[in-house]
Rosetta silent file (secondary structure, phi, psi, omega in degrees, C-alpha in Angstrom):
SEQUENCE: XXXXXXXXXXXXXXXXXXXXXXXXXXXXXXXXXXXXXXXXXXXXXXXXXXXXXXXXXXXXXXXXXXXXXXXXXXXXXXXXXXXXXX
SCORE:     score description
SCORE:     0.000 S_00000001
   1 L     0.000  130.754 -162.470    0.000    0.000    0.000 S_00000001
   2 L   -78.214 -167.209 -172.413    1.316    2.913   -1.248 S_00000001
   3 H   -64.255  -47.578 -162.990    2.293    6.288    1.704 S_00000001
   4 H   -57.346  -41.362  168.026   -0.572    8.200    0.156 S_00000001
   5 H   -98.307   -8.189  153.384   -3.121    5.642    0.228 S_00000001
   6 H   -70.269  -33.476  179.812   -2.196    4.595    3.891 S_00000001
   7 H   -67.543  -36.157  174.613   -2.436    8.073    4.811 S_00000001
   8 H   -68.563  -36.082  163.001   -6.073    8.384    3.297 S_00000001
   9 H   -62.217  -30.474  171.053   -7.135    5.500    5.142 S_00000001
  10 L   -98.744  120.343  119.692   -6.148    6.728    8.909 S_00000001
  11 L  -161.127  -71.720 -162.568   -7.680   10.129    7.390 S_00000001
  12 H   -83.495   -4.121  153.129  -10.602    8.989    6.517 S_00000001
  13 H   -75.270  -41.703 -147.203  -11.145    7.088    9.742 S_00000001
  14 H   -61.774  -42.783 -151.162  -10.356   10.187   11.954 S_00000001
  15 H   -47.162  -55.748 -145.727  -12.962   12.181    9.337 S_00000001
  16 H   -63.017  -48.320 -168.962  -15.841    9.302    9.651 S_00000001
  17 H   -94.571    5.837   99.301  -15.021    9.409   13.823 S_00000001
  18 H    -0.031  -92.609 -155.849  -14.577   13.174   13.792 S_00000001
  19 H   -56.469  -69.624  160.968  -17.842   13.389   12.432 S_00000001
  20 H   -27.502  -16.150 -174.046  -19.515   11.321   14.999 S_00000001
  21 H   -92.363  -68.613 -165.489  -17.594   13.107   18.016 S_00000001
  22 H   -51.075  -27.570  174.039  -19.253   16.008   16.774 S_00000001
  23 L   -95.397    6.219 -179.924  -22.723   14.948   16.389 S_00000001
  24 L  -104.943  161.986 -172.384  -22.923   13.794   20.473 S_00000001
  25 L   -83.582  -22.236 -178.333  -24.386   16.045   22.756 S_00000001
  26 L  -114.802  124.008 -150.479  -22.165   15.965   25.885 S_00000001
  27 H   -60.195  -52.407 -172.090  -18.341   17.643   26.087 S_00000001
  28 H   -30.166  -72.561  143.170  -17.973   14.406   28.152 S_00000001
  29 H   -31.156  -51.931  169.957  -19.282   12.048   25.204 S_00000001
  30 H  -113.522   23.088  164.492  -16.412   13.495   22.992 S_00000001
  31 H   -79.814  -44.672 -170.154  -13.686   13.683   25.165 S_00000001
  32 H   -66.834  -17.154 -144.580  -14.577   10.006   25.354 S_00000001
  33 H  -110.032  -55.630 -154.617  -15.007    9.298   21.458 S_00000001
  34 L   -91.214   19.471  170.066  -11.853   11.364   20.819 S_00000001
  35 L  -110.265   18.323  171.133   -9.237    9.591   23.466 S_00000001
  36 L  -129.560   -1.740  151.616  -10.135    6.360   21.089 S_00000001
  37 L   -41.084  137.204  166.404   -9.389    8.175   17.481 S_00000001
  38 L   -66.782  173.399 -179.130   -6.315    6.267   15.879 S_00000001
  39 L    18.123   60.044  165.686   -3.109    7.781   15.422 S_00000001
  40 L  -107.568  164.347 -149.270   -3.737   10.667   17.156 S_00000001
  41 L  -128.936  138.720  170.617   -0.903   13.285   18.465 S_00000001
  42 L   -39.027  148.578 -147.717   -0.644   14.882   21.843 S_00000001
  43 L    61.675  -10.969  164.577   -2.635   18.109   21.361 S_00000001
  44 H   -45.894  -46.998 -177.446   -5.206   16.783   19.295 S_00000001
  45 H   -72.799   -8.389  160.533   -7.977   16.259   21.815 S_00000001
  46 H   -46.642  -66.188 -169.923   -7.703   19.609   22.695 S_00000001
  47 H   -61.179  -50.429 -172.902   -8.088   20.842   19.151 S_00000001
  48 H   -51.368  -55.094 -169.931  -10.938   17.859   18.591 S_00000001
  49 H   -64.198  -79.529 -157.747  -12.483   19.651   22.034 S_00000001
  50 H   -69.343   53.075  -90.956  -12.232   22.899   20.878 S_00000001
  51 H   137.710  -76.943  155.554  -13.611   22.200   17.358 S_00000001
  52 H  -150.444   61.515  126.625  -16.532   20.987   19.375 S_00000001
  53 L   -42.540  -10.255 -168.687  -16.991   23.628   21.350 S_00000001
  54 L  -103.203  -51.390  174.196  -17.123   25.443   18.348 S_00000001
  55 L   -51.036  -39.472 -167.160  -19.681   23.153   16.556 S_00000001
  56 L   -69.356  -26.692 -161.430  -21.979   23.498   19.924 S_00000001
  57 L   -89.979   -6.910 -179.413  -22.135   27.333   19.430 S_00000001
  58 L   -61.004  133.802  170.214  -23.302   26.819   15.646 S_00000001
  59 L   -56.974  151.853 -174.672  -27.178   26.962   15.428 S_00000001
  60 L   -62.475  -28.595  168.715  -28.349   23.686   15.504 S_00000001
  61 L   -75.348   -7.579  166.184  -30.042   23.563   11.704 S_00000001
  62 L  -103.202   -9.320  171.444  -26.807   24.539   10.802 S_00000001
  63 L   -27.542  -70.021  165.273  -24.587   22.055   11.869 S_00000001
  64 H   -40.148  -37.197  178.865  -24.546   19.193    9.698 S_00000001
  65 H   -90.109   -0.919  174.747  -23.774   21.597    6.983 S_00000001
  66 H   -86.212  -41.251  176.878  -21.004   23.310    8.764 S_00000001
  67 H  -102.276    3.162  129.693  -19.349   19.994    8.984 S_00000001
  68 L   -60.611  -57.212 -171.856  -19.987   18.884    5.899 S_00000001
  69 H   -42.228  -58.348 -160.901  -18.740   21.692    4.517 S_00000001
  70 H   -81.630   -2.755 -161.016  -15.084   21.308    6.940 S_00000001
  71 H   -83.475  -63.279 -153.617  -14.781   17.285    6.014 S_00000001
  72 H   -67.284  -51.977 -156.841  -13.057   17.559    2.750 S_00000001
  73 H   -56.199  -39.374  142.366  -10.999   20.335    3.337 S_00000001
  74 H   -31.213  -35.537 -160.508  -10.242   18.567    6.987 S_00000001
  75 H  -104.600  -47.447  176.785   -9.461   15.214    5.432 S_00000001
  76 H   -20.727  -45.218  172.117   -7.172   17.030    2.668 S_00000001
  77 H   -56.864  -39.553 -175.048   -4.986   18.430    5.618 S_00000001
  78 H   -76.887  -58.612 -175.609   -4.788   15.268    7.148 S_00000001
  79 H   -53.159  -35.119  162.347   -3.555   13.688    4.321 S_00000001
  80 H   -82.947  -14.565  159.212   -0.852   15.887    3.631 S_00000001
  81 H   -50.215  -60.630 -140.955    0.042   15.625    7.296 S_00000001
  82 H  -104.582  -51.448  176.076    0.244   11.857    7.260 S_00000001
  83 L   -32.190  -27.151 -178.540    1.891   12.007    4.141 S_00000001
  84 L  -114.572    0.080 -163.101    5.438   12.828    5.505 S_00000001
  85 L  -141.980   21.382 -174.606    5.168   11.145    8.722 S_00000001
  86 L   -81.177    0.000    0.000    3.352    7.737    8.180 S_00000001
């Protein structure tokens, strides 16, 4: 498997459980969701936490589409991240 498509693959898990941390209701619920993300690097669950903390202040009809919106550019990021250090 080449770096690029290993890298898409732990990317597009964090995205898929990203997006699920994001859709629970309690900071509690994704502190818990996000200390079981793969490969993840000290300071992330902050940044996961604040992310959503961010999502909670979005009206609620707008959510889904805020984080739609943040996946591809999100999993792009990732990939070139992963890309040099996989």
């Amino acid at each position: 498997m080449s770096l690029r498509n290993n890298s898409r693959k732990i990317c597009k898990t964090q995205i898929e459980l990203g997006k699920k941390i994001l859709r629970t209701k309690t900071r509690k619920a994704a502190l818990k969701l996000l200390g079981k993300v793969p490969h993840m690097r000290n300071g992330d669950i902050q940044k996961g936490l604040r992310w959503w903390e961010y999502i909670q202040s979005v009206p609620e009809k707008d959510r889904a589409k805020t984080i739609k919106n943040s996946a591809k550019p999100m999993l792009e990021a990732c990939i070139k991240k992963y890309s040099y250090t996989v």
